[in-house]
N, C-alpha and C positions, 0 to 999 in steps of 0.2 A: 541642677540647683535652680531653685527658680526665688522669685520673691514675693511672695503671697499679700503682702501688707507692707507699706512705708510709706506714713503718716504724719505729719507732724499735727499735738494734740495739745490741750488744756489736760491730760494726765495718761495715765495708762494701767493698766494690771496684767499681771498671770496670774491668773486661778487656776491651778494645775492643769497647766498646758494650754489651756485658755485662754488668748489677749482681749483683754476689755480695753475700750478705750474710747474716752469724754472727750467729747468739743475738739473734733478734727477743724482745721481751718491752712489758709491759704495766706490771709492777708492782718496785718497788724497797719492800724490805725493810730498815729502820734500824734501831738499837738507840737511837738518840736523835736529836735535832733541838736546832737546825737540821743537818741533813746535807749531805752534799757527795756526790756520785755520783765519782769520779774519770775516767772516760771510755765515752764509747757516739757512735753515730752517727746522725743521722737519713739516712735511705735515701729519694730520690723518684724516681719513672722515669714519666715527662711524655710523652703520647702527641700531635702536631702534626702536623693535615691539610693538605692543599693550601693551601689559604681563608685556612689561620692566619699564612701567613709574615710574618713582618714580627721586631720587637722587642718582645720580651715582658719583664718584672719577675716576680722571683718573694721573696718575703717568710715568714719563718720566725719566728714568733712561741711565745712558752713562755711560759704564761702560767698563772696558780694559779686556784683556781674563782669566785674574784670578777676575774676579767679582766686584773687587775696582770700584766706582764710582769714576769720574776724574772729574766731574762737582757735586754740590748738587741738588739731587733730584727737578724734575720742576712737579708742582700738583695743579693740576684746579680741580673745584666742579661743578658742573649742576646740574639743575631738568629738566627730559623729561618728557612731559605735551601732550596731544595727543588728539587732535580735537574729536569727536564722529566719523568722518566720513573718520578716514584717520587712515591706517594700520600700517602705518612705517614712520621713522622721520631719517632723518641724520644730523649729527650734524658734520660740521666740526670744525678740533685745528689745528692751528697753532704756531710753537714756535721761535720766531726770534733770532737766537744767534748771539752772535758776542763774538772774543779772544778766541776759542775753544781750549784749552791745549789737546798736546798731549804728555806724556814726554818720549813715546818712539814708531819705528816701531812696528806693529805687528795687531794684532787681538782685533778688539770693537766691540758691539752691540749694538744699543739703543732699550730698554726691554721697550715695554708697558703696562702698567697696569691698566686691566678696574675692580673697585671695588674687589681692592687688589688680584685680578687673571690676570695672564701675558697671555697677549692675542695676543703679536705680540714679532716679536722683528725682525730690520733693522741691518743685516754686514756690515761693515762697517773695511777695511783694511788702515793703515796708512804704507808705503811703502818708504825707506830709500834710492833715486836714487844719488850718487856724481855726481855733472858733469861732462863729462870729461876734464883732464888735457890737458892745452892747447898745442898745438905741438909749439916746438922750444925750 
């Protein structure tokens, strides 16, 4: 199992079998805190060999740099099922969020988890800019 793409995005798609995906990024810019993101996507594209078929767990954790989850836990189920004649299967996920809490600057990761082993994990910096004071 490998993990091809985990992204965090401004949206995402499957076009049959095919992940599109808008406005990858890293860092979110506030003018104050606690903040709220309004909407972005997490994007994964999940590569499955022969060997793997079976039912796999996959688990999306957001979590701030002492470990707290700041959103509850996001967890889908599959079964990968594998033609006779075809070696590898990918499976794309996508997570549509909206009202993202952030309650303060600093340091997140979103941890992914394929069959309760963490196999990725997306930084993810939330950054405290004032504007500046207007002159006069």
């Amino acid at each position: 199992m490998d993990i091809q793409v985990a992204a965090l995005c401004d949206s995402a798609v499957d076009y049959d079998g095919k992940l599109c995906l808008l406005g990858a990024f890293d860092t979110i810019v506030t003018a104050m805190v606690p903040a709220v993101h309004p909407q972005c996507s997490v994007a994964l594209r999940i590569l499955f060999r022969k060997e793997e078929e079976g039912p796999h767990h996959v688990t999306v954790l957001f979590v701030d740099e002492d470990g707290h989850s700041i959103v509850p836990p996001m967890e889908t189920a599959f079964v990968v099922a594998l033609p006779e004649d075809v070696f590898f299967a990918t499976r794309n996920l996508i997570l549509n969020l909206q009202q993202l809490p952030f309650p303060r600057p600093g340091a997140y990761s979103i941890d992914i988890s394929v069959d309760k082993r963490q196999t990725a994990s997306i930084p993810l910096q939330v950054r405290l800019v004032r504007p500046p004071e207007p002159a006069g």
